[in-house]
NUBA-623675 format. One record per residue (C-alpha): chain; x, y, z. Coordinates in nm, 2 decimals, always signed. Layout:
<recs>
cadena; px; py; pz
A; X; Y; Z $
...
</recs>
This chain:
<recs>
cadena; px; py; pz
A; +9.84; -3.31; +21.22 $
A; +9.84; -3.63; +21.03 $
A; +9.46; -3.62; +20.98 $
A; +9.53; -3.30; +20.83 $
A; +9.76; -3.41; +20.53 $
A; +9.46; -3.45; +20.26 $
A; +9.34; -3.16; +20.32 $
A; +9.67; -2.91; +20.31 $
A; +9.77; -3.10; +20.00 $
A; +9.45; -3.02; +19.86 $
A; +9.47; -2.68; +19.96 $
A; +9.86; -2.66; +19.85 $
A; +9.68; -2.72; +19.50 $
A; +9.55; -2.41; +19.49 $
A; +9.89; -2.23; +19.48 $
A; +9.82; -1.94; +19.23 $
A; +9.48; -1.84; +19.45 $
A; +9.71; -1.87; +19.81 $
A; +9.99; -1.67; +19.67 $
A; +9.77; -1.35; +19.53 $
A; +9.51; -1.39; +19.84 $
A; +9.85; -1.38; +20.07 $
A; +9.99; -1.05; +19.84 $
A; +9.70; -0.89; +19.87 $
A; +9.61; -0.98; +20.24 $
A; +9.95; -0.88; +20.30 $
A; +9.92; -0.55; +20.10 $
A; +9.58; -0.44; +20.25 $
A; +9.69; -0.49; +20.61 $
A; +10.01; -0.29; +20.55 $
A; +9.79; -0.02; +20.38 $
A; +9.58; -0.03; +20.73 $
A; +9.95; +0.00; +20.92 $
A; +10.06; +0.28; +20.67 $
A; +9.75; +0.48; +20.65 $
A; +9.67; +0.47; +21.08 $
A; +10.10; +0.57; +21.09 $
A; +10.03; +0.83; +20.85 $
A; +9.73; +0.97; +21.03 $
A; +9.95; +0.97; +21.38 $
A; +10.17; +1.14; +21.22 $
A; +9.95; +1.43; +21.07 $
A; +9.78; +1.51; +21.41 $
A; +10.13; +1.51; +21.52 $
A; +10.27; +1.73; +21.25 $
A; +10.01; +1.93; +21.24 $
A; +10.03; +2.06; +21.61 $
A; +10.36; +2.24; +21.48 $
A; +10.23; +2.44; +21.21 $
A; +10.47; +2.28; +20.93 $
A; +10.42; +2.43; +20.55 $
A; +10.15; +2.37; +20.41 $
A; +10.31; +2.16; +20.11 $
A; +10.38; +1.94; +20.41 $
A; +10.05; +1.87; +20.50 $
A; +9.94; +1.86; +20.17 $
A; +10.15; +1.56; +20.07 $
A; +10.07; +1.39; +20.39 $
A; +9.68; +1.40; +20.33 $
A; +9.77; +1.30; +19.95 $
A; +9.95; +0.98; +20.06 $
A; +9.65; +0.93; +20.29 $
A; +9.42; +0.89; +20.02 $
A; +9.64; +0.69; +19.80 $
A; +9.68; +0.46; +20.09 $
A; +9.30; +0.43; +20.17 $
A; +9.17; +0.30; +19.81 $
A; +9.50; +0.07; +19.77 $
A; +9.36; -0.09; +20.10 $
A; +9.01; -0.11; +20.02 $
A; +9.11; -0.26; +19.62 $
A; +9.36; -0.51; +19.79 $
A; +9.10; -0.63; +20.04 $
A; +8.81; -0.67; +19.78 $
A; +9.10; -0.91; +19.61 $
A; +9.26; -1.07; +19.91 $
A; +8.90; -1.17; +19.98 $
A; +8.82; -1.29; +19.60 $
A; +9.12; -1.51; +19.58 $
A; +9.08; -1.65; +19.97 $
A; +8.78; -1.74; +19.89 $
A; +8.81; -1.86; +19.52 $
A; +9.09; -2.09; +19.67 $
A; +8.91; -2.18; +19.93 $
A; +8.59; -2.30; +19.68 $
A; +8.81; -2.45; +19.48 $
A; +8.99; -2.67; +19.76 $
A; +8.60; -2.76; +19.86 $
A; +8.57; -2.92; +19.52 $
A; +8.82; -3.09; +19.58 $
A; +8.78; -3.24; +19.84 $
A; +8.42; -3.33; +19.76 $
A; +8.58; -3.50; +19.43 $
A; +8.83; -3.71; +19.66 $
A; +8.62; -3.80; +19.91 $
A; +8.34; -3.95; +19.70 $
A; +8.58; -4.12; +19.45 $
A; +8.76; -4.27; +19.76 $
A; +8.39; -4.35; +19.94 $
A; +8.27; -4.51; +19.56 $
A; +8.43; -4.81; +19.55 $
A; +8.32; -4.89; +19.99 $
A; +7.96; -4.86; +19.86 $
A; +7.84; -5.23; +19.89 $
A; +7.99; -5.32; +20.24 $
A; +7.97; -4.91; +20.40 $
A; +7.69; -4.97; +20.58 $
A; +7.81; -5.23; +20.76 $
A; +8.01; -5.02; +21.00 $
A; +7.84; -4.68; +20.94 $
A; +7.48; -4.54; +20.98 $
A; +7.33; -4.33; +20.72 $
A; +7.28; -4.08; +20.94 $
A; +7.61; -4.01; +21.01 $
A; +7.72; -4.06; +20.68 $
A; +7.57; -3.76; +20.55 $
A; +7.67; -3.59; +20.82 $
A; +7.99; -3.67; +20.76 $
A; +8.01; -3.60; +20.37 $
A; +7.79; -3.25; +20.40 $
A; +7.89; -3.11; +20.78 $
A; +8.25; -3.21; +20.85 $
A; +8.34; -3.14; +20.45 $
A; +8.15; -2.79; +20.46 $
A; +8.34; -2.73; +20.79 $
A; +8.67; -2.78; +20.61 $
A; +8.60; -2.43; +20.43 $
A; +8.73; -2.30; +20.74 $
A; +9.10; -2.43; +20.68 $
A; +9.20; -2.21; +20.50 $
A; +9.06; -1.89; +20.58 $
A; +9.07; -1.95; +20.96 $
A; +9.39; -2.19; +21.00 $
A; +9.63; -2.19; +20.71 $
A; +9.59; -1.84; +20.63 $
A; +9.59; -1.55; +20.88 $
A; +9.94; -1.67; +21.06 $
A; +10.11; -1.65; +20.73 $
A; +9.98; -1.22; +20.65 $
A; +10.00; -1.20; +21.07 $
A; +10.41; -1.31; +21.07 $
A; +10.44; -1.06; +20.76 $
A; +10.23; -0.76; +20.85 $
A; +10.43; -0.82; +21.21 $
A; +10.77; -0.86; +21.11 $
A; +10.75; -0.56; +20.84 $
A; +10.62; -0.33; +21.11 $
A; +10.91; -0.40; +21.40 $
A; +11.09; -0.40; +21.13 $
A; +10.95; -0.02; +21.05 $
A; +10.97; +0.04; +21.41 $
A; +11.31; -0.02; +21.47 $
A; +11.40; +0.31; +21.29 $
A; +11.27; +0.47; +21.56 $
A; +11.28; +0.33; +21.90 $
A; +11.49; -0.03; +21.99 $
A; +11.26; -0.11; +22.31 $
A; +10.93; -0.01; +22.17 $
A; +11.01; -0.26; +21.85 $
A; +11.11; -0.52; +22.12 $
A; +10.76; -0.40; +22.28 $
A; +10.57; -0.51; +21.89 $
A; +10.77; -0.84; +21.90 $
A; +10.70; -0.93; +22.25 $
A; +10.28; -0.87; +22.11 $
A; +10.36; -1.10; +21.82 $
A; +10.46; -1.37; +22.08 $
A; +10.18; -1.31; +22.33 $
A; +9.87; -1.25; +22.11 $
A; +9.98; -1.49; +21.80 $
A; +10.12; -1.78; +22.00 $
A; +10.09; -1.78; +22.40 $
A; +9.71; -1.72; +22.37 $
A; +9.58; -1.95; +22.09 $
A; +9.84; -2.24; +22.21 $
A; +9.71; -2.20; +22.58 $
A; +9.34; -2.22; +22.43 $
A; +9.44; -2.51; +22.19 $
A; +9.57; -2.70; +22.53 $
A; +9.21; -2.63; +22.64 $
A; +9.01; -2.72; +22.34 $
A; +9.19; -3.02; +22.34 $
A; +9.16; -3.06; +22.74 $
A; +8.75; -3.01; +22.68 $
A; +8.75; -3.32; +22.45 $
A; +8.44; -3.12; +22.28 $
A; +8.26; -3.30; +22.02 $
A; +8.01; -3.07; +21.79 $
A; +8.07; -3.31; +21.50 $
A; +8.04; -3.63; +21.68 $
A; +7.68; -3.54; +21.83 $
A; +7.59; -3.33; +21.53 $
A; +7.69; -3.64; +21.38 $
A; +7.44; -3.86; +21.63 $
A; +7.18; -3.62; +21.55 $
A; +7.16; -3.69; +21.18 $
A; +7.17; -4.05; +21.27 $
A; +6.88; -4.05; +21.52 $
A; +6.65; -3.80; +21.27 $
A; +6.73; -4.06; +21.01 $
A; +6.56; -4.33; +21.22 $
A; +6.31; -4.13; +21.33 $
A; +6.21; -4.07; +20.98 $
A; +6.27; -4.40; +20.79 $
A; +6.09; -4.60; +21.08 $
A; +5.81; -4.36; +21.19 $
A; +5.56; -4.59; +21.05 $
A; +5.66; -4.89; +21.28 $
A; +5.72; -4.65; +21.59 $
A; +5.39; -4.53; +21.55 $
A; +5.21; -4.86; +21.52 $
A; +5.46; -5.02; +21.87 $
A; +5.33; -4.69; +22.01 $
A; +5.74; -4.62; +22.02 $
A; +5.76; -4.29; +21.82 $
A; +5.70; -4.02; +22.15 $
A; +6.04; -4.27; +22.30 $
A; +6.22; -4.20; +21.98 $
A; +6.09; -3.83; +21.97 $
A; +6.25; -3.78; +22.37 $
A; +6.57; -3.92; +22.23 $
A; +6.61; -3.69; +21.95 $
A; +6.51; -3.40; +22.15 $
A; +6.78; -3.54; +22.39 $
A; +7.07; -3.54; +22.12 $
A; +6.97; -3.22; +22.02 $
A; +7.02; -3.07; +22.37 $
A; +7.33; -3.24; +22.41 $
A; +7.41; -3.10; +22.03 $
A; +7.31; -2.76; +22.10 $
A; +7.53; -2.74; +22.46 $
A; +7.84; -2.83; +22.24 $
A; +7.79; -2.60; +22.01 $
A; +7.73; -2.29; +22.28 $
A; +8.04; -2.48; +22.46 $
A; +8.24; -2.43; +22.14 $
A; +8.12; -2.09; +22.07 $
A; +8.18; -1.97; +22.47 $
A; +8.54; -2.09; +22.41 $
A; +8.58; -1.88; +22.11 $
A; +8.39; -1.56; +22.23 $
A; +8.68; -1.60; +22.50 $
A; +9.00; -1.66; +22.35 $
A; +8.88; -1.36; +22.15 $
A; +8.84; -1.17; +22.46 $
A; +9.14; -1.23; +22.65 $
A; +9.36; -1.19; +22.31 $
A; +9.18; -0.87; +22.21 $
A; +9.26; -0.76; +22.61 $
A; +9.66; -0.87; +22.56 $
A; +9.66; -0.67; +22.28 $
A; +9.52; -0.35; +22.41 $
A; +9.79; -0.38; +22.72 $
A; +10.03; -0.36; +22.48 $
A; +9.93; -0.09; +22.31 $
A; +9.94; +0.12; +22.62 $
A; +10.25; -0.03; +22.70 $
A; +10.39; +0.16; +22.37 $
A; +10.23; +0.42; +22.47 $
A; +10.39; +0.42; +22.83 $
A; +10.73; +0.35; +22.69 $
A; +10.73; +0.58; +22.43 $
A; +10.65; +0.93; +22.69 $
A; +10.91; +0.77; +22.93 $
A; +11.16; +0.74; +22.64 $
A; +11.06; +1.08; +22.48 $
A; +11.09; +1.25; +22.83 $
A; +11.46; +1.14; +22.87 $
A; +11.57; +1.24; +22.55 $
A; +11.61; +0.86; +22.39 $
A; +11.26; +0.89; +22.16 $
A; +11.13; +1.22; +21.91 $
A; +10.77; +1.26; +22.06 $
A; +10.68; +1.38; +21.73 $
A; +10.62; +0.98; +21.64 $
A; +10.49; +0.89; +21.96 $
A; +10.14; +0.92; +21.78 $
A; +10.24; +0.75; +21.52 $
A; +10.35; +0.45; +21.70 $
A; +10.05; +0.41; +21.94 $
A; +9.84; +0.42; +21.58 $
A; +10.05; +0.18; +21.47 $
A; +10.04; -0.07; +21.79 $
A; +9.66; -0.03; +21.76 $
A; +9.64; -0.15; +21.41 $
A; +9.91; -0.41; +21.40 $
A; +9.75; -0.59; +21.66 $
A; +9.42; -0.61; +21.44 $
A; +9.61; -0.90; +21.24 $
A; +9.70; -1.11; +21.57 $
A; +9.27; -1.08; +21.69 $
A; +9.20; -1.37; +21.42 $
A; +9.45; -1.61; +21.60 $
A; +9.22; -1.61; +21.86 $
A; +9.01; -1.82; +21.69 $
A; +9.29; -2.01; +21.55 $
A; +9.24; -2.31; +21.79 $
A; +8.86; -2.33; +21.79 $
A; +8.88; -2.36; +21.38 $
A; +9.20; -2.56; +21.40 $
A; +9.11; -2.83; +21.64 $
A; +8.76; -2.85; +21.41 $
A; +8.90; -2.87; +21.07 $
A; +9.12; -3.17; +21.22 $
A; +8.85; -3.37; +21.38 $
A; +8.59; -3.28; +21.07 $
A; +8.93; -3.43; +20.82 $
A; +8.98; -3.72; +21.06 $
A; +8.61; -3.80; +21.08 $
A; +8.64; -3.81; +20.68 $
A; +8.96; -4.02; +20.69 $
A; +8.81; -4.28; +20.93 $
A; +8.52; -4.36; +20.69 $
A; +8.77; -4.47; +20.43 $
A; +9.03; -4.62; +20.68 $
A; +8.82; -4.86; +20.84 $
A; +8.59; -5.01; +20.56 $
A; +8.77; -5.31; +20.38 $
A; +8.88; -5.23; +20.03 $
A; +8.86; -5.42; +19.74 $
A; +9.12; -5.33; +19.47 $
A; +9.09; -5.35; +19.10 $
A; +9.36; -5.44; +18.91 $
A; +9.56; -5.12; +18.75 $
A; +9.43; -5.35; +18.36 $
A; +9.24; -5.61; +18.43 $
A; +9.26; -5.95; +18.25 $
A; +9.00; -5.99; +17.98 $
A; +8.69; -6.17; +18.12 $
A; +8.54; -6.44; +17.81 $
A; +8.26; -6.33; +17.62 $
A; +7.90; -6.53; +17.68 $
A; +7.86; -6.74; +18.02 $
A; +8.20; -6.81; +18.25 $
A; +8.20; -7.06; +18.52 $
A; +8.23; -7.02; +18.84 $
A; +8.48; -7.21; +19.13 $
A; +8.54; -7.18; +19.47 $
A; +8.87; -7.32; +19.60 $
A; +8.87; -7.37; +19.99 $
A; +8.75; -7.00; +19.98 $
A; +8.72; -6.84; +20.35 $
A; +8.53; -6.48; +20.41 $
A; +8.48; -6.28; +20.78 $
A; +8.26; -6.02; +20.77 $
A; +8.46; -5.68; +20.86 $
A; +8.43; -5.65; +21.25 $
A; +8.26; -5.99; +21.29 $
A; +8.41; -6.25; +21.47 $
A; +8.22; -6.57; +21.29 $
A; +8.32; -6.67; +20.96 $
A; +8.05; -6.63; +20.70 $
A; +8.22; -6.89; +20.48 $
A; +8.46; -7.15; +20.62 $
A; +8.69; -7.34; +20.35 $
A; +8.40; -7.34; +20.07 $
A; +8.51; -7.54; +19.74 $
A; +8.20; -7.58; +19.47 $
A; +8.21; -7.53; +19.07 $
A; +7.98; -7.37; +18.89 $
A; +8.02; -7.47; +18.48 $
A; +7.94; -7.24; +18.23 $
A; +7.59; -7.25; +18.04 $
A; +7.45; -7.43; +18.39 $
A; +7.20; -7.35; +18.64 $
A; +7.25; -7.40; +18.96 $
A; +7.07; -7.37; +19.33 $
A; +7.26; -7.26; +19.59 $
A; +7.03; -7.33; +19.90 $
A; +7.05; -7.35; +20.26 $
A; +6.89; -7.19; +20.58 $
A; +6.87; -6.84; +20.68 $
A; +7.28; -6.70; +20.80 $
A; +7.42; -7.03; +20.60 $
A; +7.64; -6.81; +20.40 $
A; +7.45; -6.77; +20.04 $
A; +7.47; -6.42; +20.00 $
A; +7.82; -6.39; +20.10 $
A; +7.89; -6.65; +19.79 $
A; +7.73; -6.39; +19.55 $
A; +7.89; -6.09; +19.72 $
A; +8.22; -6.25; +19.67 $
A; +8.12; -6.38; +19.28 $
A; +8.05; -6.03; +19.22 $
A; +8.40; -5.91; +19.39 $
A; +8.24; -5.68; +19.65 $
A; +8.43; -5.86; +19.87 $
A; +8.77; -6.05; +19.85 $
A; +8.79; -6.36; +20.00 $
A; +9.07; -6.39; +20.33 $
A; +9.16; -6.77; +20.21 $
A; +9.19; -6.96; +19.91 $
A; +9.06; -6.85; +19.51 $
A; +8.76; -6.78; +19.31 $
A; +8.80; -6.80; +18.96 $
A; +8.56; -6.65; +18.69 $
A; +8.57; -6.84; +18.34 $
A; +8.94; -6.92; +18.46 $
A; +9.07; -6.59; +18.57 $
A; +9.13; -6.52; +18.91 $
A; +8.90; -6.26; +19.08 $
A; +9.15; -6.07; +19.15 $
A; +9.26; -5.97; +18.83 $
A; +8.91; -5.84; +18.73 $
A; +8.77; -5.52; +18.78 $
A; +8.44; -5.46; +18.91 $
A; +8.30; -5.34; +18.63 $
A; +8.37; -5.61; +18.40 $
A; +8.20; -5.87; +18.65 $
A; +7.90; -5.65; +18.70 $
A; +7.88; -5.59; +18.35 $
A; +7.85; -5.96; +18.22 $
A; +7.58; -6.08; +18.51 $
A; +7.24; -5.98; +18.55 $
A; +7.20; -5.97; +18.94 $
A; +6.88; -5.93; +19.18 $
A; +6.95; -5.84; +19.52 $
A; +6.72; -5.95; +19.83 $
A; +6.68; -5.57; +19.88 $
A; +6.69; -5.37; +19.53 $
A; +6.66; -4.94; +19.50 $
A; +6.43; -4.80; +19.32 $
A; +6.47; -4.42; +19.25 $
A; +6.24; -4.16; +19.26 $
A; +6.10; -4.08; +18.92 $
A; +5.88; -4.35; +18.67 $
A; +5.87; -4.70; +18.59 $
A; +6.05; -4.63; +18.25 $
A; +6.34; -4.42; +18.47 $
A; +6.40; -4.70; +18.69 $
A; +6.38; -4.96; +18.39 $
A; +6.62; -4.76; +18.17 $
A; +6.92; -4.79; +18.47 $
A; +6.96; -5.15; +18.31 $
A; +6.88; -5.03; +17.95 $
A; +6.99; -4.70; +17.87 $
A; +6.87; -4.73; +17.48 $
A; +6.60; -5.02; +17.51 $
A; +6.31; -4.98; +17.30 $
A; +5.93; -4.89; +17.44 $
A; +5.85; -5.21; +17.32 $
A; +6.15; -5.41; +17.50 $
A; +6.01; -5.22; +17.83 $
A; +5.66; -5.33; +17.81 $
A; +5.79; -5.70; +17.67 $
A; +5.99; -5.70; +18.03 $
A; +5.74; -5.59; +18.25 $
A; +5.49; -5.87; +18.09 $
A; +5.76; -6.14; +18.16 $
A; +5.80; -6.06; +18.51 $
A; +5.46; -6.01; +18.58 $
A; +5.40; -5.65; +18.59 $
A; +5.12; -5.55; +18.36 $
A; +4.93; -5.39; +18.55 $
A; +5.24; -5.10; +18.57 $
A; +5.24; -4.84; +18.28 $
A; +5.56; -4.72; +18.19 $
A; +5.46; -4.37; +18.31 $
A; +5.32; -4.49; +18.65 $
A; +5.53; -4.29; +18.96 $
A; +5.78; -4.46; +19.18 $
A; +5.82; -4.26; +19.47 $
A; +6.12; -4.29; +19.69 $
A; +6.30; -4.66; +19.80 $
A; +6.00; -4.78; +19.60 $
A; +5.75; -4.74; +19.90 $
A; +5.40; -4.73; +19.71 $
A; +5.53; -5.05; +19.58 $
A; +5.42; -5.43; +19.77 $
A; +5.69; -5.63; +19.81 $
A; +5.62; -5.89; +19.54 $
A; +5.65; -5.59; +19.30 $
A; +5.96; -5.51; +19.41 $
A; +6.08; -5.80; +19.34 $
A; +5.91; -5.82; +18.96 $
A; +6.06; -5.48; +18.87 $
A; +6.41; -5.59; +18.98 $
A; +6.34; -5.90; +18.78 $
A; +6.25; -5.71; +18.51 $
A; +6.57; -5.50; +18.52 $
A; +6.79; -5.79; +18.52 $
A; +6.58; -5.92; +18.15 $
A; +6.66; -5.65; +18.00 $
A; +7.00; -5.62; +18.06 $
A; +7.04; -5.94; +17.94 $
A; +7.42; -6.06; +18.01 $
A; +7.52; -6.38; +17.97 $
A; +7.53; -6.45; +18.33 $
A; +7.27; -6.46; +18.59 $
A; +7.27; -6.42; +19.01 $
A; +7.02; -6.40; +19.14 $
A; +6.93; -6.41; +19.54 $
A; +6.59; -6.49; +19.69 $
A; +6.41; -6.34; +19.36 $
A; +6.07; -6.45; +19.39 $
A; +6.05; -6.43; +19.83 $
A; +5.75; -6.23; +19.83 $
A; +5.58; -6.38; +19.55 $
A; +5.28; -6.65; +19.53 $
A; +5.31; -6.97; +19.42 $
A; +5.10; -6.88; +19.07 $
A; +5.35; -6.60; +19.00 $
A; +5.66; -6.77; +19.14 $
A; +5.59; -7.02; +18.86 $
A; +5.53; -6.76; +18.56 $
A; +5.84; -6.58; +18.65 $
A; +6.09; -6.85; +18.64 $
A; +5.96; -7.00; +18.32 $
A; +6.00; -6.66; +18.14 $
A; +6.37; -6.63; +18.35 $
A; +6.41; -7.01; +18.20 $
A; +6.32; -6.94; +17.91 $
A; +6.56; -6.58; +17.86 $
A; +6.82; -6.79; +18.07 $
A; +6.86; -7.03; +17.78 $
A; +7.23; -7.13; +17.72 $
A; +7.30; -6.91; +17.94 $
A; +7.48; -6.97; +18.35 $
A; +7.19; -6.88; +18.60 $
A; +7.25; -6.90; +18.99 $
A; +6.97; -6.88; +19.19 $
A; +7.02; -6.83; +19.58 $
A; +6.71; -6.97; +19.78 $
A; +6.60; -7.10; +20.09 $
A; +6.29; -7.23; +19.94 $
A; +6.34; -7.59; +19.79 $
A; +6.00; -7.55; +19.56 $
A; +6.11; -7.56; +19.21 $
A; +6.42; -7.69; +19.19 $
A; +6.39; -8.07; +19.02 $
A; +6.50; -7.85; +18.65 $
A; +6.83; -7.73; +18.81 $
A; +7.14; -7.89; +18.65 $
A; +7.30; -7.88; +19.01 $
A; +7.20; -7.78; +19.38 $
A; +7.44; -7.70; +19.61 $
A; +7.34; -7.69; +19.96 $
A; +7.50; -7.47; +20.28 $
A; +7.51; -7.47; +20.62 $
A; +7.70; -7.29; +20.90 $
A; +7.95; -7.12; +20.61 $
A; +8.02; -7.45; +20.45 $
A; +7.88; -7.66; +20.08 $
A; +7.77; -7.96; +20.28 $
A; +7.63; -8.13; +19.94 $
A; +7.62; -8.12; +19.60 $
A; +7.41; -8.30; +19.31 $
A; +7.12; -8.30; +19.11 $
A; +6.75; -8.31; +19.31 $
A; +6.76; -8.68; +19.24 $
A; +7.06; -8.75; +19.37 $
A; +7.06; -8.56; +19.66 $
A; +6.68; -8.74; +19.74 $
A; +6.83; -9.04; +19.69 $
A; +7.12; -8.95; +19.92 $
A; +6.86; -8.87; +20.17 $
A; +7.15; -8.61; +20.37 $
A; +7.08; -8.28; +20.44 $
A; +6.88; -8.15; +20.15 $
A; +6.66; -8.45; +20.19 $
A; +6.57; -8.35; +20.52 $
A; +6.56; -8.02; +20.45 $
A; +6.30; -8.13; +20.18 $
A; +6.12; -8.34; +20.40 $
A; +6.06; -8.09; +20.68 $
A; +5.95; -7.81; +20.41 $
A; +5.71; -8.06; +20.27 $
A; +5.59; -8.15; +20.68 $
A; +5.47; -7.73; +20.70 $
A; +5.37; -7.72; +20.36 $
A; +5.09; -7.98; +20.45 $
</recs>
């Protein structure tokens, strides 16, 4: 049930739309009760030749009855549903500004696949709370209790007869079938969930199955999950089909009980046939309101897993909190420290960054170099507070970390990922993400300084930038980060897929923008680096040096062989 608490909160919002939709439900199912009773009763009636004013008010009331239920169900269903729309939004809005803030380390501990199948599937499946789960015990209980109620005017045992109905149909049944459903262990989200995932792979690596001759393997293992998919789903739906069955079958027992009781009791004097009619029509309609309970487990038992599939997403990514007002970070460049800072990856075992202590000072540049898995990155992740170290303190421009938002750091730095988006649309589009209101000019003036004029402006980017090379990739990203121009600069292997020509353009116009500004430049290339005010070099999660490039050469530790070996392949 616990899974459940978002969501019936969320629903409980709604409170105006639940309390008409349950008037109304309640008032068209009584109209159904009232109006089968009624007609009972006239066939009844009728048989004895009353006067005809008799009659004539009957068939009166009939009518009345008829379009009051038809006008209370056209609103039971607007307001069920409007509610039920509404708690949607909701939950669309809480779920994405919960799932916001996990963005940079999500995919870390969940595929893409089954993240959208988790945001679209298990949160359209949620729809079904109310209408199917929260809803029809609530007008069931009332239609129920109103009509023993009703009943009891008239016969003790055949009331008793109703209640014992109630009990069968509206609890027995659906909790013996929600023992099963949970007995089955079925799992429609969890494969439809492994579906997404594998057609997601399928897709975004079809190029490289096709040329490993791997893409009829990966077609056999979709097809697979699909099967397995489509079994659950006709698993779930033969579950249903007979829960419905057997609690359609209870209640059509019961009504010829009535119908049994009520001759014997009329025979012996205890019971007015007259209303024998009516009662039967009244058994027979009642029970219409306990036939959705059937389903009751089958919608129940989804809406739980499809709410604990949401809750699990946000439960087990690590959170980084911002500060309810953060402290003010100083205008222009900050530095930058480490104090014996230590980071583990979520679900990793091996630290990424083991006791780390450098300083960074303001209006520097610095290289922060070391080999492949050394623990760069995770430096810049945790500069940029998308992580928060387990041990020790980072301070930026001498406020802690922790008492700066997100958006404040992000703001002030100019930061080039190894891997950077680009969006479906043009070159200006993707450009304008960094400046909103630049100038035509200031576009074309960054594109030059990063090497990119041979791109128009109006040239089409198509999705994840795939008609781009790599080198241009990293030039667009580049030329994002110039013309946002803050005071700060992180950048992390910018110019990987660049030549040595271009490498050397690039980073004299960044030098040159970079001016008086602090500029952090994460490499595993040592080409380049003799201008740097200091070079900090990692290994295995720790800063094993730090100096100039003369001083670490003349040092002749680490970076000097590092240097050496690099210089070895480059000849």
């Amino acid at each position: 049930m616990k899974e459940l608490a978002t969501v019936i909160r969320l629903t409980a919002a709604e409170r105006k739309g639940i309390l008409l939709s349950l008037l109304f439900g309640f008032t068209a199912a009584a109209a159904a009760v009232a109006l089968f009773a009624a007609s009972g009763y006239l066939v009844s009636k009728a048989a004895l030749v009353p006067p005809l004013y008799t009659l004539t008010f009957t068939i009166a009331f009939l009518k009345f009855i008829s379009i009051a239920r038809a006008g209370s169900r056209y609103a039971e269903r607007y307001y069920s549903h409007l509610a039920t729309f509404n708690m949607l939004s909701g939950m669309r809005v809480y779920f994405f500004r919960k799932l916001e803030p996990l963005a940079p380390g999500i995919f870390q501990r969940h595929r893409s696949g089954d993240l959208l199948s988790r945001i679209v599937g298990d949160v359209e499946h949620l729809q079904f709370f109310f209408l199917r789960v929260f809803y029809p015990p609530l007008v069931m209980l009332l239609v129920f209790f109103s009509t023993i109620f009703f009943t009891l005017f008239f016969s003790f045992y055949i009331a008793l007869l109703l209640l014992a109905g109630l009990i069968v149909t509206g609890f027995v049944i659906p909790a013996f079938f929600a023992w099963r459903e949970r007995r089955l262990k079925r799992g429609v989200r969890e494969k439809r969930g492994r579906l997404a995932t594998e057609t997601a792979e399928l897709l975004f690596g079809f190029r490289d199955l096709k040329m490993n001759r791997k893409l009829e393997d990966q077609k056999k293992q979709l097809t697979a999950q699909s099967e397995q998919y489509i079994g659950e789903q006709e698993k779930e739906t033969g579950q249903r089909q007979f829960s419905e069955a057997v609690n359609t079958a209870a209640g059509l027992w019961f009504t010829w009980s009535v119908l049994a009781a009520g001759a014997y009791f009329a025979s012996i004097g205890d019971f007015n046939g007259l209303f024998l009619a009516m009662l039967v029509m009244i058994s027979l309609t009642v029970f219409e309101n306990s036939a959705p309970m059937a389903s009751f487990p089958s919608h129940y038992e989804g809406s739980r897993v499809a709410a604990g599939r949401l809750e699990e997403v946000l439960d087990d990514t690590e959170k980084v909190p911002d500060p309810e007002k953060g402290s003010a970070l100083k205008e222009g460049p900050f530095s930058v420290r480490f104090a014996s800072v230590s980071y583990t990856y979520p679900g990793e075992t091996r630290p990424a960054l083991k006791n780390v202590s450098l300083t960074i000072p303001e209006g520097t540049k610095t290289a922060i170099v070391g080999p492949s898995g050394s623990g760069k990155s995770t430096v810049m992740q945790l500069l940029l507070k998308s992580h928060l170290p387990e041990a020790g303190e980072i301070r930026l421009g001498g406020a802690p970390v922790t008492s700066l938002t997100q958006e404040e750091i992000w703001e002030k730095t100019n930061t080039v990922l190894q891997e950077n988006h680009f969006f479906y649309g043009t070159v200006e589009e993707n450009l304008r993400i960094a400046g909103e209101n630049a100038s035509e000019k200031d576009l074309k003036t960054v594109l030059i300084d990063a090497g990119l004029e041979s791109l128009n402006l109006t040239d089409r980017i198509i999705e994840k930038g795939a008609n781009l090379s790599g080198g241009e990739k990293q030039r667009l990203a580049i030329a994002r980060a110039m013309l946002k121009d803050a005071p700060v600069w992180v950048l992390d292997e910018p110019s990987s897929s660049l030549d040595a020509v271009t490498e050397a353009e690039v980073f004299e116009a960044l030098a040159e923008r970079a001016d008086g500004d602090t500029l952090i430049l994460i490499s595993h290339r040592l080409k380049g680096l003799e201008k740097m005010d200091q070079i900090i070099v990692m290994d295995a999660g720790t800063a094993v040096e730090a100096g100039t490039y003369e001083e670490l050469m003349e040092r002749k530790g680490y970076f000097y062989r590092m240097k050496k070996i690099e210089k070895d392949v480059m000849m």
